[in-house]
N, C-alpha and C positions, 0 to 999 in steps of 0.2 A: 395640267402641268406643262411649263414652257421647256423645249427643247434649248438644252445647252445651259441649263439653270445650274447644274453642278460645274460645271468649268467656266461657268463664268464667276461663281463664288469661288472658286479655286485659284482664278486669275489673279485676285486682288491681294490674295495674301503671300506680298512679298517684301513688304521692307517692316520689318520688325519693329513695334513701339511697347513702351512700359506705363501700364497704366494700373489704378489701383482698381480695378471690378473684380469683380465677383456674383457668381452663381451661388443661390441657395434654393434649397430640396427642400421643404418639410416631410419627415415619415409619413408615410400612405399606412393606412388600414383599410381592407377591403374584407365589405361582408361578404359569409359566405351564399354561393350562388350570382354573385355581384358582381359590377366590375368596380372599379376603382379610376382616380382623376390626383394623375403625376401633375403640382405646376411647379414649371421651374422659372424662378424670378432672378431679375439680371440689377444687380447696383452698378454702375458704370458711371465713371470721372467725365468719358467721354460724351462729346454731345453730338459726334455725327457718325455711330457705328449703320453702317447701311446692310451689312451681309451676314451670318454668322455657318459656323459647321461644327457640331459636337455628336461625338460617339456615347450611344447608352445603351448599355449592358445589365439585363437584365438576369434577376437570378431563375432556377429552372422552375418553371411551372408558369409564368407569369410571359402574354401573351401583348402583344401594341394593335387595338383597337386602329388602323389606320384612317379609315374611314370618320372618326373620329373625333380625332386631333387638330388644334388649330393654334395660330399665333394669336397673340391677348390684342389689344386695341392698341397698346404701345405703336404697332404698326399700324400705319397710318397712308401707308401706298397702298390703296385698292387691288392692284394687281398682284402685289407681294404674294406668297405662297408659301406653305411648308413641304419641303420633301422627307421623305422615310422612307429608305434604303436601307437592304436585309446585309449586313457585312457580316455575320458568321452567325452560329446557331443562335445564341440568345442575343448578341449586339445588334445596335441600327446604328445608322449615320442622319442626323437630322440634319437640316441641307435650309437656308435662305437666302434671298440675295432680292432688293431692291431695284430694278431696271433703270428707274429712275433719280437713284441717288439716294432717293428720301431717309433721313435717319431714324431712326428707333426711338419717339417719343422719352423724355423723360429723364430722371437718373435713377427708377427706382420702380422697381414693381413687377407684377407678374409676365413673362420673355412667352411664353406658349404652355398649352396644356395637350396634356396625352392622356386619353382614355387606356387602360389596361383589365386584362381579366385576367383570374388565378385559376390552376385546377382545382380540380378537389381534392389531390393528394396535395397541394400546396398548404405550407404553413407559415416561414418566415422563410426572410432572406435579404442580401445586399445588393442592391442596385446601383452602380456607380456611370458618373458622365464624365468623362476624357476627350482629350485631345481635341477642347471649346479653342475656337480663334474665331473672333470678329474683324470687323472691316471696316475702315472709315471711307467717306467717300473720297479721298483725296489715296487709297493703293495703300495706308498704313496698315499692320498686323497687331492685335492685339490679342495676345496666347493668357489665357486663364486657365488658375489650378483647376485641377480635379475637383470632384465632389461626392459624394457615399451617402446614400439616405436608404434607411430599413423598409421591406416592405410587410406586410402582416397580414393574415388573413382572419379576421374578425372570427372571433368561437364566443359565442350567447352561452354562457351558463344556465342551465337551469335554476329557476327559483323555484327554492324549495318551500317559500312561504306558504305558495299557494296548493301545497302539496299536503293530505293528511297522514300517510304515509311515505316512506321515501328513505333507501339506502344514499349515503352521498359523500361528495370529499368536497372543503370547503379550496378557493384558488389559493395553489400554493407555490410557494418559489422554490428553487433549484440550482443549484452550482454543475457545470463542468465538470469531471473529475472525482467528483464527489459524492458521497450519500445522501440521502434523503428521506425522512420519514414522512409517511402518507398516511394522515389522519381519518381513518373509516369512520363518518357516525350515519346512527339509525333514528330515524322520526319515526314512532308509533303514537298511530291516537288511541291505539288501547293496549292492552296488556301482551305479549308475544314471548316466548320461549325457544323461538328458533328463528335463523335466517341463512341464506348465502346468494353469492350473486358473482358474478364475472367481471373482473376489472382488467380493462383494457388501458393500455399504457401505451405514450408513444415511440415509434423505434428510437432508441438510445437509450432507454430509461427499464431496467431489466431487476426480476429479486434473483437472486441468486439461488436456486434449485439444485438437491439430493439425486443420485443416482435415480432414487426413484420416483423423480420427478416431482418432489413435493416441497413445500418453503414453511412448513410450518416455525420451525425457529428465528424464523424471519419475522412472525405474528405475535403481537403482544395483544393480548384482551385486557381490556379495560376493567374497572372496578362493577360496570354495569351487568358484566358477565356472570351469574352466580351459579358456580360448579360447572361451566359451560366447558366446551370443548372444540378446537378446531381441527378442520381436515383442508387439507390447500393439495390443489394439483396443478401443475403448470399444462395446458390445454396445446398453446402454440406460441409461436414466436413472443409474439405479447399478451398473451392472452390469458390472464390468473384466474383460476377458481378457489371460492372460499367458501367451506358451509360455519357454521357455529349451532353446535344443539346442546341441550341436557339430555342426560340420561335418565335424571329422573321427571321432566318436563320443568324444570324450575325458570321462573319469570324472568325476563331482563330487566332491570330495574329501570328506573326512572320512564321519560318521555321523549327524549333529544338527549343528543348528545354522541361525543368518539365512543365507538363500541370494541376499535381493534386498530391497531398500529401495525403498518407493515413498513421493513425497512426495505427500502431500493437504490440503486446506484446510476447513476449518470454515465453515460461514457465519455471518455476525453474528446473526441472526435465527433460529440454533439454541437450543431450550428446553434447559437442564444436563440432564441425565438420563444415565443410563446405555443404552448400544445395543446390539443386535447386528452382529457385524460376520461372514461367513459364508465360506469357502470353498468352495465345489461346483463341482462335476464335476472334480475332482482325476487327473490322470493321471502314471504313473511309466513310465518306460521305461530299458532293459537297454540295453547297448550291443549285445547280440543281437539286439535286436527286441524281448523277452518284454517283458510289463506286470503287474506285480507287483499284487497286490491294496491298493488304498488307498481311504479312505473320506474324505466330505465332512467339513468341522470345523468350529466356531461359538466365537466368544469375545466378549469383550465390548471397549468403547468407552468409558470414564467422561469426559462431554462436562462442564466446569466451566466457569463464567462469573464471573469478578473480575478487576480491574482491573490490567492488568502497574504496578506499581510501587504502587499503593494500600497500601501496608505495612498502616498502620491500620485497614483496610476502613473509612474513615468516606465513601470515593464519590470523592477529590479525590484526586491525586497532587500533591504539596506537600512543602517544605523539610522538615516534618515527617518524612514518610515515612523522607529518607535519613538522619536523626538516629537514627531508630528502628534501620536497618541498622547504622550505626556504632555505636550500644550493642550491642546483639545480635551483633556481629563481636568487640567488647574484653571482652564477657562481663559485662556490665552488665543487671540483669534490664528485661524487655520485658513490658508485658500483649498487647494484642489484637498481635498479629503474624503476617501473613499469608503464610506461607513461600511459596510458590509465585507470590504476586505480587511478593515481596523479589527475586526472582531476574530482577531486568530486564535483564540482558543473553542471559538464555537459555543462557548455558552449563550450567547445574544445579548450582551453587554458589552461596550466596549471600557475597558479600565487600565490601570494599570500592568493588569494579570496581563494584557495583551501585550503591552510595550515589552513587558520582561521575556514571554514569551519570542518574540520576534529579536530581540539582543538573544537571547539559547540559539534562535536558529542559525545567526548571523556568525554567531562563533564556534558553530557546528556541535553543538551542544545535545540537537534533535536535528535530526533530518530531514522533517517535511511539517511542514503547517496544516496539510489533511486531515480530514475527519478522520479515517483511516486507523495513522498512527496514534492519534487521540486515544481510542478504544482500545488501543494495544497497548498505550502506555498505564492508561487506566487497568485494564484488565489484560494484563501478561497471560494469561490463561485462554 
């Protein structure tokens, strides 16, 4: 590292110019136990930036590899160098400057890469780069927006193919705020009458439990269930047990398939990310007694955050929004269109039902677009 590299990048940026560049991020996914590779590429009008200095803020869990990191070949002065300076808990200050003038190859392509590692408590999160200003060699400043790129920490599902037994939940998605039904099924390669197992869920994502600590009305059993019966106890923070038996050892029908529905809730104050969602300590039992060999499974969660009825993602639920539906229904072209918030009635179609739906709300007819009030309006009781 050359002494005085940050003030001498700092010298240069003092007479303000406008130019059309930009910085882009692709989304990182980093497997687990891994590290991961940030590159951040630069479009630029200009063709003699020599210096640059940008702040990145990483989300918590997520570590800069400095040793690492390096500028892409766009740099093209041998001596050039990257600096990485610690400016607050999760922030750095990336830092270059050219000794010799030389510009920044190019108008297009990848600016430098950063090696990063995740904890193990890490899952998602936002990563943003601020307060970017390049440098031409003739003392011009050139200030570029911001920029926000997600980062994810990769969760392998298990395949259940290769499995001849196996309790499991297939990847399922999730709203903010909202409910969620989590579809249990059971793979037997033979005949069974009993199971239970512990479902592990991630923080934000909660059933709702009895005084005495149990969620059975939270469980629906399936048609596979015949005269079966469940017992649910909430263990810990996240952590559900379930058994399912007959009394009179009666078979589970079929071979695959949902064996039990549990409802659960999202908390408003969950980050969107993708989760793990776990099964363990999995148990099969024979209407003999025997217990078949099964193993623990892992799938994922994709927790999403927008606004039920927001069509346009512009933040506001508005007359707008159900116009957008009604075009997009008579086959009339749509731009920004946000299908999964179109869908305000929650049945998983979007139609007209929604548009009209979203006019009730607009003129305060209902109160909320929620799953919630859904079930309340359905069943008063």
């Amino acid at each position: 590292m050359k002494k005085g590299i940050i003030s001498i990048a700092v010298s240069l940026f003092f007479v303000l110019t406008a130019f059309a560049d930009n910085l882009s991020v692709a989304d990182v996914t980093i497997a687990s136990g891994e590290t991961g590779t940030i590159s951040i590429c630069l479009n630029n009008t200009s063709d003699n930036l020599v210096s640059f200095q940008m702040d990145l803020t990483l989300p918590e869990g997520i570590t800069i590899n400095k040793a690492n990191c390096s500028l892409s070949s766009r740099f093209t002065d041998d001596e050039q160098e990257l600096t990485i300076g610690k400016q607050g808990e999760n922030t750095y200050r990336l830092t270059s400057t050219s000794f010799s003038l030389t510009p920044i190859s190019g108008t297009s392509g990848e600016l430098l890469t950063l090696s990063v590692t995740a904890a193990e408590s890490f899952y998602y999160g936002t990563a943003t780069i601020s307060n970017v200003r390049f440098a031409t060699s003739n003392s011009e400043r050139v200030e570029i927006e911001d920029v926000s790129f997600s980062i994810t920490k990769e969760i392998v599902a298990t395949d259940i193919s290769q499995m001849d037994n196996a309790i499991y939940i297939e990847p399922f998605d999730a709203h903010v705020g909202e409910g969620v039904e989590i579809n249990v099924s059971l793979k037997n390669a033979e005949t069974a009458s009993a199971y239970n197992f512990e479902l592990v869920l991630p923080e934000g994502i909660s059933i709702n439990v009895t005084e005495e600590n149990d969620f059975d009305d939270e469980v629906t059993l399936s048609s596979r269930n015949s005269r079966h019966q469940v017992i649910t106890n909430k263990v810990s923070d996240n952590v559900y047990r379930l058994a399912v038996a007959s009394l009179s050892s009666k078979n589970i029908s079929d071979n695959d398939g949902v064996v039990l529905t549990i409802l659960a809730h999202v908390s408003e104050t969950m980050p969107a990310g993708i989760y793990p969602v776990q099964i363990n300590s999995p148990l099969l039992v024979k209407a003999d007694g025997t217990k078949p060999d099964i193993s623990a499974t892992l799938t994922t969660v994709n927790v999403e955050d927008y606004i039920k009825g927001d069509v346009d993602g512009d933040g506001v639920v508005d007359l707008a929004d159900a116009v957008l539906i009604i075009n997009y229904c008579v086959g009339k072209p749509v731009n920004t269109f946000v299908a999964k918030a179109a869908d305000a009635d929650g049945d998983g179609a979007i139609d007209l039902a929604d548009a009209v739906r979203i006019i009730n709300y607009c003129v305060g007819k209902i109160e909320t677009l929620a799953r919630e009030m859904l079930v309340t309006e359905i069943d008063p009781e």
